[in-house]
C-alpha positions, -999 to +999 in steps of 0.1 A: +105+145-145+086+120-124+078+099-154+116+096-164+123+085-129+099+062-133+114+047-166+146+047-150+139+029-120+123+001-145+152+000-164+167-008-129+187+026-127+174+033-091+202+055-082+197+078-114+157+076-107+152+090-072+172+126-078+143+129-106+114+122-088+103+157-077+075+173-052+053+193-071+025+204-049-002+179-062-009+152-033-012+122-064+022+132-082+039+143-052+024+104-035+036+086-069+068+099-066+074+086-030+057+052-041+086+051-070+116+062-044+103+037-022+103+013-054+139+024-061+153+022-026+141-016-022+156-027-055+188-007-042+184-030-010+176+002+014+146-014+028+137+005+057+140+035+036+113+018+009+092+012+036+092+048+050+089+063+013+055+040+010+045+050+042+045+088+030+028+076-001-001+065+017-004+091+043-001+120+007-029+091-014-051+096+018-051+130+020-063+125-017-087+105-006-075+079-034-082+047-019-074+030-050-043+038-050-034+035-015-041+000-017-019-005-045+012+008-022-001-017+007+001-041-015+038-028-025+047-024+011+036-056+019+064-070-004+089-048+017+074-064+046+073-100+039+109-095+027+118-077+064+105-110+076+075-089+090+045-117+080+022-101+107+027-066+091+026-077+056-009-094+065-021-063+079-011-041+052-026-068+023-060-068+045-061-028+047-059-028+011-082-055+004-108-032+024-100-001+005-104-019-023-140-031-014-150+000-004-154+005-043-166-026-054-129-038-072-124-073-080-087-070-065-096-073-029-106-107-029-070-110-044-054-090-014-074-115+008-060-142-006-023-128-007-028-125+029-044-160+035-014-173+017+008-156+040-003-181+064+001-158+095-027-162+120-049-129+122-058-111+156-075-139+183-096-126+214-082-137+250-099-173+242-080-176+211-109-174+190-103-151+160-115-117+159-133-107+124-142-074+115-174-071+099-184-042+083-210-020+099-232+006+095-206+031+105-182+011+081-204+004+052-191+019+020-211+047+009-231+044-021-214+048-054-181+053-036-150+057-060-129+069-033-118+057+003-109+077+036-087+066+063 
């Protein structure tokens, strides 16, 4: 049924869609299916609701341990964000998933970095308004052959 929902919501039936998108025990279905109610509710104009439906995608795609695809539904929350007029978040939520998505070498994270360079929102400064840039450590490297991310 999740896969009818699916269709539906692309043919722009949201309110028909989100009764069929169902919990099935499987943390990738059951995270689809919030990441397709969350699509629903923001075409229906609910957008709080979209963005908590993409927050429990991501929590149910990191206990997965699918990186992959919780970039994908940062990068779909960051729509809902920069549409809440939330730049800072939507920058934050582009940059999270342009790190899970370097974590396994894909050539979409330099596009999340430049979504959120075009968002032209300043990033995080240090108390001399310098700004702050993570690099990635030891402790942060991605392991070797990685083809999943954890939070």
């Amino acid at each position: 049924m999740n896969a009818v929902g699916w269709y539906l919501a692309l043919l722009g039936r949201y309110e028909e869609a989100i009764p069929l998108l169902r919990r099935d025990g499987n943390l990738r279905v059951e995270a689809a299916a919030w990441d397709t109610m969350a699509y629903a509710r923001r075409h229906l104009g609910d957008l709080d609701g979209a963005t908590a439906d993409y927050q429990e995608s991501l929590r149910l795609y990191g206990e997965a341990f699918d990186g992959y695809n919780q970039a994908e539904v940062l990068e779909h929350l960051a729509t809902v964000q920069q549409e809440q007029r939330d730049h800072q978040a939507a920058r934050a939520s582009l940059l999270r998933a342009a790190e899970l998505l370097s974590v396994i070498n894909s050539p979409r994270a330099a596009e999340m970095q430049a979504a959120a360079a075009a968002l032209g929102v300043p990033g995080p400064s240090d108390r001399h308004g310098q700004p702050i840039v993570r690099a990635r450590t030891a402790d942060r490297a991605a392991p070797p052959n990685s083809t999943f991310a954890v939070n």
